[in-house]
Backbone as XML, in Angstrom:
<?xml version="1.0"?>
<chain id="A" units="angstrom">
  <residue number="1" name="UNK">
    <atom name="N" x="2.487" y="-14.971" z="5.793"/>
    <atom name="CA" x="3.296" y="-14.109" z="4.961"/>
    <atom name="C" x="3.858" y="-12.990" z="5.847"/>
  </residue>
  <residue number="2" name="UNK">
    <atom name="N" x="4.790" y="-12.712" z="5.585"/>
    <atom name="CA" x="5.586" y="-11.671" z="6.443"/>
    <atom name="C" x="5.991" y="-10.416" z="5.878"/>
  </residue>
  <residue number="3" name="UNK">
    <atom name="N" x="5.767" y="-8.896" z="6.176"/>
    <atom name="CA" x="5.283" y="-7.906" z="5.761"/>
    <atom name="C" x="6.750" y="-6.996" z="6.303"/>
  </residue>
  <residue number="4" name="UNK">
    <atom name="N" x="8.605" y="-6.912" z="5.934"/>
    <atom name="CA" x="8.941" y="-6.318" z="6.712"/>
    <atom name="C" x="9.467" y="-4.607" z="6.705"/>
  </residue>
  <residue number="5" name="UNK">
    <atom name="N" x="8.331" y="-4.306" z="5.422"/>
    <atom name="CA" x="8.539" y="-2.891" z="4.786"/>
    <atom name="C" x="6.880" y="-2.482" z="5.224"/>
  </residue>
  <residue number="6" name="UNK">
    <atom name="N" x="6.067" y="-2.608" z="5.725"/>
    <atom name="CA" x="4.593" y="-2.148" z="5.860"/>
    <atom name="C" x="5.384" y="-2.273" z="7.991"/>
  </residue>
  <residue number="7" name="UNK">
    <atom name="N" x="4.308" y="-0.831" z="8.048"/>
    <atom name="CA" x="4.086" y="-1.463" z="9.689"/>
    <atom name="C" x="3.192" y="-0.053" z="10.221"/>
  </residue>
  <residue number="8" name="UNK">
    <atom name="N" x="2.591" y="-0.275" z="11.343"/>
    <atom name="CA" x="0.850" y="0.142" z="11.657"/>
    <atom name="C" x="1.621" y="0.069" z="13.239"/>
  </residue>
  <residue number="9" name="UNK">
    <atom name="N" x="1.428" y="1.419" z="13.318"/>
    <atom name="CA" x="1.722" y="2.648" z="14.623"/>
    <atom name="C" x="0.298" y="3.265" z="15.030"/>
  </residue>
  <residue number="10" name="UNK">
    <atom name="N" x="-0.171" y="2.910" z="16.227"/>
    <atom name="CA" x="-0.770" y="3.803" z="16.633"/>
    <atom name="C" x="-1.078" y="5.087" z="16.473"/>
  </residue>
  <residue number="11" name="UNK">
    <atom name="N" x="0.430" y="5.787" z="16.968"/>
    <atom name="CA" x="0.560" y="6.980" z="16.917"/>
    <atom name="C" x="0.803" y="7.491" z="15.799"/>
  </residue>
  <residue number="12" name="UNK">
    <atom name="N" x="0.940" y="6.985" z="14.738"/>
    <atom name="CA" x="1.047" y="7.635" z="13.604"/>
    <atom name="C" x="0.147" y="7.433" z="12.438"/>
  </residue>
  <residue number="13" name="UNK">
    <atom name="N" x="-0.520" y="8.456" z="11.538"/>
    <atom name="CA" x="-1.555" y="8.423" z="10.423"/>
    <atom name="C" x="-2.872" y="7.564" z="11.106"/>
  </residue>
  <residue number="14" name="UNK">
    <atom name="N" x="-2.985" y="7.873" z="12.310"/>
    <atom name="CA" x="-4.021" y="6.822" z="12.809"/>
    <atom name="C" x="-4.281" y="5.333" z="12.874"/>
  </residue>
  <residue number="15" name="UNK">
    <atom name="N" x="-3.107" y="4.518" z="13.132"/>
    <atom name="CA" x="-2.759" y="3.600" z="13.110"/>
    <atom name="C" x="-2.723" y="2.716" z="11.401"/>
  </residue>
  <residue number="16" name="UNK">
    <atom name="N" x="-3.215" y="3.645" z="10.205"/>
    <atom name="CA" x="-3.627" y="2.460" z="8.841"/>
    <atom name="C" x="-1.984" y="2.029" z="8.648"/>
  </residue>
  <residue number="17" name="UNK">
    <atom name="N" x="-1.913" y="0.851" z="7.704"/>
    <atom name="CA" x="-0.493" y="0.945" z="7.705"/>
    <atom name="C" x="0.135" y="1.654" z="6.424"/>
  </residue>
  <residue number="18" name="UNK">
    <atom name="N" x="1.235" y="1.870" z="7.239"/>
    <atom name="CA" x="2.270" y="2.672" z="6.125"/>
    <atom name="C" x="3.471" y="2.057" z="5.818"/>
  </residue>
  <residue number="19" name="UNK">
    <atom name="N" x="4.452" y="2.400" z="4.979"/>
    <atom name="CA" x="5.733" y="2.371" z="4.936"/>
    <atom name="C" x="6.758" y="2.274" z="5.284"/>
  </residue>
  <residue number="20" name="UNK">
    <atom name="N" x="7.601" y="1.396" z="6.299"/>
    <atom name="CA" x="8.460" y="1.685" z="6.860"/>
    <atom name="C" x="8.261" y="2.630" z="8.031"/>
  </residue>
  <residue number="21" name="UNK">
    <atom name="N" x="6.839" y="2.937" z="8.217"/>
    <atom name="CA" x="7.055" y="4.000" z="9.589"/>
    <atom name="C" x="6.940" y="5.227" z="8.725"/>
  </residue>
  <residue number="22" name="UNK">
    <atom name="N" x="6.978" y="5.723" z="7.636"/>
    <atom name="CA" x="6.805" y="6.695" z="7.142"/>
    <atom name="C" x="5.601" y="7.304" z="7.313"/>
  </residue>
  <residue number="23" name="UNK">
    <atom name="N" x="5.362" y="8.523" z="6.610"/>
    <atom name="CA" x="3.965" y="8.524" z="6.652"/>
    <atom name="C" x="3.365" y="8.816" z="5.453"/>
  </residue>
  <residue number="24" name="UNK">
    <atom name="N" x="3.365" y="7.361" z="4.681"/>
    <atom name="CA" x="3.055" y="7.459" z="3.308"/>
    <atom name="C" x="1.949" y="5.963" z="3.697"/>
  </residue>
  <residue number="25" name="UNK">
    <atom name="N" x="0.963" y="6.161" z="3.243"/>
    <atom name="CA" x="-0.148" y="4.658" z="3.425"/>
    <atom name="C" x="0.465" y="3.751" z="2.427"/>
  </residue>
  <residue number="26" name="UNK">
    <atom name="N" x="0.350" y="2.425" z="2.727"/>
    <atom name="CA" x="-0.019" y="1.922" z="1.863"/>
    <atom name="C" x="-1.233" y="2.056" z="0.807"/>
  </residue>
  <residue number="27" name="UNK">
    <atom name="N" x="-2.097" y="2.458" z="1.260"/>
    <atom name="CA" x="-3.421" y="2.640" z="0.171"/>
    <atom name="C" x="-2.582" y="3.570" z="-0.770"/>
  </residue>
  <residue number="28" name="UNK">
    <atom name="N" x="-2.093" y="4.816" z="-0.486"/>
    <atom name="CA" x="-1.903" y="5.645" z="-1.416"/>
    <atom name="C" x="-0.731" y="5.370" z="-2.591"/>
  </residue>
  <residue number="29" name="UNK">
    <atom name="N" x="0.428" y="4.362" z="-2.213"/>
    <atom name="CA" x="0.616" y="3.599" z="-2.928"/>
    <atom name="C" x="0.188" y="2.797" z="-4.037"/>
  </residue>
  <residue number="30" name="UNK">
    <atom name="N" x="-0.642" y="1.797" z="-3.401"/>
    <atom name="CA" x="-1.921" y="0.857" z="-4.441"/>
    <atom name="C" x="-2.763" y="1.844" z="-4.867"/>
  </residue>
  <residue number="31" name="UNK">
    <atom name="N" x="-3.462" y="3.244" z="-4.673"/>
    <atom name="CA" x="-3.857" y="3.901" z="-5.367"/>
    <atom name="C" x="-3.293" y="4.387" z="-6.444"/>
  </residue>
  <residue number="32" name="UNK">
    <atom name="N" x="-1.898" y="4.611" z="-6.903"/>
    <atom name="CA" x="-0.600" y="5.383" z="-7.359"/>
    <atom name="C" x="-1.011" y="4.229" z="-8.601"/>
  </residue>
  <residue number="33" name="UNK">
    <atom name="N" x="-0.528" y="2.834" z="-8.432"/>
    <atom name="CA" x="-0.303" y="1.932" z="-9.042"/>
    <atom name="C" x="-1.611" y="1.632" z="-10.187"/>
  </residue>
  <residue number="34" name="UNK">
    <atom name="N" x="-3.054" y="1.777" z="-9.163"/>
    <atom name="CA" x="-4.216" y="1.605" z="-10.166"/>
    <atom name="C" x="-4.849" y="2.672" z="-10.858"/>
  </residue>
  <residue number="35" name="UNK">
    <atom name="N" x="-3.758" y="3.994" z="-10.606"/>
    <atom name="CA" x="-4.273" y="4.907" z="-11.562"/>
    <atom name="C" x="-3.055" y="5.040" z="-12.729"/>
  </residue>
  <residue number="36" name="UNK">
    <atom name="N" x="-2.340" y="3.935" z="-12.704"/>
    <atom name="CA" x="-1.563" y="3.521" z="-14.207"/>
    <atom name="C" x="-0.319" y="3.765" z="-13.649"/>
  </residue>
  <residue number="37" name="UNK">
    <atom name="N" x="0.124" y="4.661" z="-12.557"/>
    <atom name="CA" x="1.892" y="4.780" z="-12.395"/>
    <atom name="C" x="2.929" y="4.022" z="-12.424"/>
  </residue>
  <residue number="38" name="UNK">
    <atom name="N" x="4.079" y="3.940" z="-12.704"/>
    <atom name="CA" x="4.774" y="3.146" z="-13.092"/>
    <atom name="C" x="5.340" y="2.828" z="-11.438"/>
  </residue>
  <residue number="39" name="UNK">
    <atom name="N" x="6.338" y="1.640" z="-11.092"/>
    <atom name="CA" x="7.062" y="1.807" z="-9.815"/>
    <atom name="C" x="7.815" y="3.403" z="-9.731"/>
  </residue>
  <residue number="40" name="UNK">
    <atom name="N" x="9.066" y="3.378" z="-11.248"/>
    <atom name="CA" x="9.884" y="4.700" z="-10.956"/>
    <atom name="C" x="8.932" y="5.994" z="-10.887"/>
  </residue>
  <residue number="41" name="UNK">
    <atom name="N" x="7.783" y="5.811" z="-11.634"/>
    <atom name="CA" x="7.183" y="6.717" z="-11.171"/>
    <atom name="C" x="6.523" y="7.188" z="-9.907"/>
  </residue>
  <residue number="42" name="UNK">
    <atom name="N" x="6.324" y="6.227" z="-9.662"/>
    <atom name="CA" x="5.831" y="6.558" z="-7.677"/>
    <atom name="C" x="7.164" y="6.781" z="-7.143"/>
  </residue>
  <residue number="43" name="UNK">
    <atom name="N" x="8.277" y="5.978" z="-7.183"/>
    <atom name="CA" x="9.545" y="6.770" z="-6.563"/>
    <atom name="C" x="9.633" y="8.103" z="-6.963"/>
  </residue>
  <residue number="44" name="UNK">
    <atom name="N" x="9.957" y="8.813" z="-8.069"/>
    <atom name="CA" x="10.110" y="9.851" z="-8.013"/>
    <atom name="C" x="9.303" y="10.578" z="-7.670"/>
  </residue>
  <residue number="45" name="UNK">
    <atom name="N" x="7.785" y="10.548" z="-7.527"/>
    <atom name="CA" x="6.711" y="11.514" z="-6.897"/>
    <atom name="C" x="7.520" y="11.537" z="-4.980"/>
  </residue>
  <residue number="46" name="UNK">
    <atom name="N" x="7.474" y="10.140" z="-4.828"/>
    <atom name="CA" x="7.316" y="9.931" z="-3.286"/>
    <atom name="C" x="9.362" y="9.578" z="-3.086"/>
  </residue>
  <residue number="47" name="UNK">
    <atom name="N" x="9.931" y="10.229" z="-3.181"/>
    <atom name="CA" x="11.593" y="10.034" z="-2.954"/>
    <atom name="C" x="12.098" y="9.024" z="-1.979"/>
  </residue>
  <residue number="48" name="UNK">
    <atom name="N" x="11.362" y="8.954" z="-1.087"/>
    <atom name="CA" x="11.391" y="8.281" z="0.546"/>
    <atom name="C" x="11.165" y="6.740" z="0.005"/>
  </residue>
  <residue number="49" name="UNK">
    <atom name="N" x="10.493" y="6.557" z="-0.716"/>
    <atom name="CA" x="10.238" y="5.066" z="-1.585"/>
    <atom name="C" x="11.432" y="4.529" z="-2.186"/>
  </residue>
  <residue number="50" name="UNK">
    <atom name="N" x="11.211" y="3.130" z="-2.699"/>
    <atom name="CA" x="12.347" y="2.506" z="-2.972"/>
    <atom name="C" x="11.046" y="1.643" z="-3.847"/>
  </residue>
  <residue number="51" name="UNK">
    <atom name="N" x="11.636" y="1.032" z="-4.857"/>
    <atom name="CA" x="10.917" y="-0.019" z="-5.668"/>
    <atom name="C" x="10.362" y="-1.374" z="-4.839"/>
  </residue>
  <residue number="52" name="UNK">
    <atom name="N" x="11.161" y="-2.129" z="-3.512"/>
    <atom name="CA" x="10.807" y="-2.925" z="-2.780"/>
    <atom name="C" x="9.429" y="-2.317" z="-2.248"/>
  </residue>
  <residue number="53" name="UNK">
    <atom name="N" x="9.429" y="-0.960" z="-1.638"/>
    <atom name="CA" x="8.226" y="-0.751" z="-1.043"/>
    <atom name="C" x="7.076" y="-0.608" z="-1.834"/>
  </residue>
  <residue number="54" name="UNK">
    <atom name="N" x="6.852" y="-0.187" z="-2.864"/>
    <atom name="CA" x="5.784" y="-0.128" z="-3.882"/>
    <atom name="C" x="5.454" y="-1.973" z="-4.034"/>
  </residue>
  <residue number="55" name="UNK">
    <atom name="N" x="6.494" y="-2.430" z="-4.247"/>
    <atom name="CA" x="6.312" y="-4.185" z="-4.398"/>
    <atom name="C" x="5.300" y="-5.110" z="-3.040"/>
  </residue>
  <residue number="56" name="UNK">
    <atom name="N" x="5.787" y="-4.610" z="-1.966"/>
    <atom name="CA" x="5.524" y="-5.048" z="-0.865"/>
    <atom name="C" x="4.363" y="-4.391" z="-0.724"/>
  </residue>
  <residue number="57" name="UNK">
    <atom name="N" x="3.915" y="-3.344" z="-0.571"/>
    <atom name="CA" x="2.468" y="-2.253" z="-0.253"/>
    <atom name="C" x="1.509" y="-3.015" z="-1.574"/>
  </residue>
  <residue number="58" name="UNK">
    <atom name="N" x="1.182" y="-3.739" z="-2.698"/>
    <atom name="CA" x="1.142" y="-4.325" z="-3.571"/>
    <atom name="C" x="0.428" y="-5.523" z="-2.919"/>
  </residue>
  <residue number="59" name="UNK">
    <atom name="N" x="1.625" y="-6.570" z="-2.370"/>
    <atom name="CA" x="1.629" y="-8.228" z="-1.576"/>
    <atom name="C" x="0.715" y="-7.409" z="-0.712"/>
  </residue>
  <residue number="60" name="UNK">
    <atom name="N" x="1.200" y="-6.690" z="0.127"/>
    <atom name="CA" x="-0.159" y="-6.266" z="1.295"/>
    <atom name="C" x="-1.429" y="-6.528" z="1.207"/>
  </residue>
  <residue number="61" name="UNK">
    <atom name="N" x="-1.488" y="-5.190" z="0.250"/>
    <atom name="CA" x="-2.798" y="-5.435" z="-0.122"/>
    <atom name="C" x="-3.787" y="-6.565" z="-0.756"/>
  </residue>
  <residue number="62" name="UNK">
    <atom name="N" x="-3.223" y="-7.264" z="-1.438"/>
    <atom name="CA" x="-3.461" y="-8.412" z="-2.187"/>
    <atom name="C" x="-4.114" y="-9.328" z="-0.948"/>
  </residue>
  <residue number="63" name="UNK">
    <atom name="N" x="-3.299" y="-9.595" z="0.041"/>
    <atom name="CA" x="-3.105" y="-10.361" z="1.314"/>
    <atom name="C" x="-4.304" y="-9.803" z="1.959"/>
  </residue>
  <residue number="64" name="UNK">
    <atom name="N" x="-4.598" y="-8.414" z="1.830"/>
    <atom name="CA" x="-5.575" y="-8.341" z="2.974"/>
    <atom name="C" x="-7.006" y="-8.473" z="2.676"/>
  </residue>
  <residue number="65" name="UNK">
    <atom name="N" x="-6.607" y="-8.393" z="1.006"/>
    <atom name="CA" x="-7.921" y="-8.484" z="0.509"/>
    <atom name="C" x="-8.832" y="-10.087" z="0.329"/>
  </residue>
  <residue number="66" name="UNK">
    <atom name="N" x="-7.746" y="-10.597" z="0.603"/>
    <atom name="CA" x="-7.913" y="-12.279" z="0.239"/>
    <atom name="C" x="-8.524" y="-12.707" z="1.827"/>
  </residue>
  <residue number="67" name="UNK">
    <atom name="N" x="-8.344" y="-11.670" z="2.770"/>
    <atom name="CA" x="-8.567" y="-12.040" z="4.003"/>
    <atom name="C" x="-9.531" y="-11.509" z="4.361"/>
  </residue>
  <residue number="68" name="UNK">
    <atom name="N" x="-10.410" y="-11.033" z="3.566"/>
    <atom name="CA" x="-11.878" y="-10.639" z="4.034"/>
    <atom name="C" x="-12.462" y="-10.561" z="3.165"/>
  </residue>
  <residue number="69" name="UNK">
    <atom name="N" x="-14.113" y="-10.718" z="3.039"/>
    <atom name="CA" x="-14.955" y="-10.102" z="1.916"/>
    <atom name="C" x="-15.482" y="-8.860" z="1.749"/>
  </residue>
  <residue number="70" name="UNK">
    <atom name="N" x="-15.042" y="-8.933" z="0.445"/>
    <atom name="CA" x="-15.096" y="-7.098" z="-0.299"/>
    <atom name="C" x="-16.574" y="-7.365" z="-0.765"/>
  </residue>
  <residue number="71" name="UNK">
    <atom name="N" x="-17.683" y="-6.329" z="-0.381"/>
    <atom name="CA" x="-18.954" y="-5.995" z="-1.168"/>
    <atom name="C" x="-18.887" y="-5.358" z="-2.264"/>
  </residue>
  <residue number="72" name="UNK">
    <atom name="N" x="-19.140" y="-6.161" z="-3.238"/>
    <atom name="CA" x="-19.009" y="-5.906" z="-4.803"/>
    <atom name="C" x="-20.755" y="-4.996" z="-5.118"/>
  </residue>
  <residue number="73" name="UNK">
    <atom name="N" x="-20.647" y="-4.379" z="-6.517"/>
    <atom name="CA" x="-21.941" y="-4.043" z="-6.565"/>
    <atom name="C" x="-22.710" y="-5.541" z="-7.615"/>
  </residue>
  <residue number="74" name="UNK">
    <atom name="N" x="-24.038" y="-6.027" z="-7.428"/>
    <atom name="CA" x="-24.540" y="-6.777" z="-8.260"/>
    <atom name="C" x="-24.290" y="-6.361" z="-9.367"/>
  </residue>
  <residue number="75" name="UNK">
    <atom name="N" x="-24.241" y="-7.210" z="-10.547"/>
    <atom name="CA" x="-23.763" y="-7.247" z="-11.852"/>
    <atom name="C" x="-25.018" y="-6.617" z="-12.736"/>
  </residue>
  <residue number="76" name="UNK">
    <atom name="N" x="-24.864" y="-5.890" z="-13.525"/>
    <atom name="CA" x="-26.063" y="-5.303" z="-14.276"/>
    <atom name="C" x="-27.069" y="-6.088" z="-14.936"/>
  </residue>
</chain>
């Protein structure tokens, strides 16, 4: 899968990836999203955004999560 709105700079935010080179994470994005925000609503908080990038930071994550195992807590 090919990622061409995410990209991971060294020199910047400590290499996690971000946006276009911005310096907006992806996490804080997918955070935006699972605390109920709408896309236009993360654009208008974050202006520098575009609806593709909220979409794509989204696929990312999805992707990266499928690519490793997450430690869940045992079930009650």
């Amino acid at each position: 899968m090919r990622f061409d709105r995410i990209t991971v700079d060294p020199q910047k935010m400590g290499g996690v990836p971000t946006i276009r080179g911005l310096r907006i994470p992806v996490a804080t994005v997918v955070s935006m999203v699972a605390d109920g925000m709408t896309t236009q609503q993360i654009c208008s908080e974050l202006p520098d955004l575009e609806a593709q990038d909220v979409a794509e930071a989204l696929r990312f994550a999805a992707e990266t999560v499928r690519e490793r195992q997450v430690p869940l807590a045992a079930p009650a």
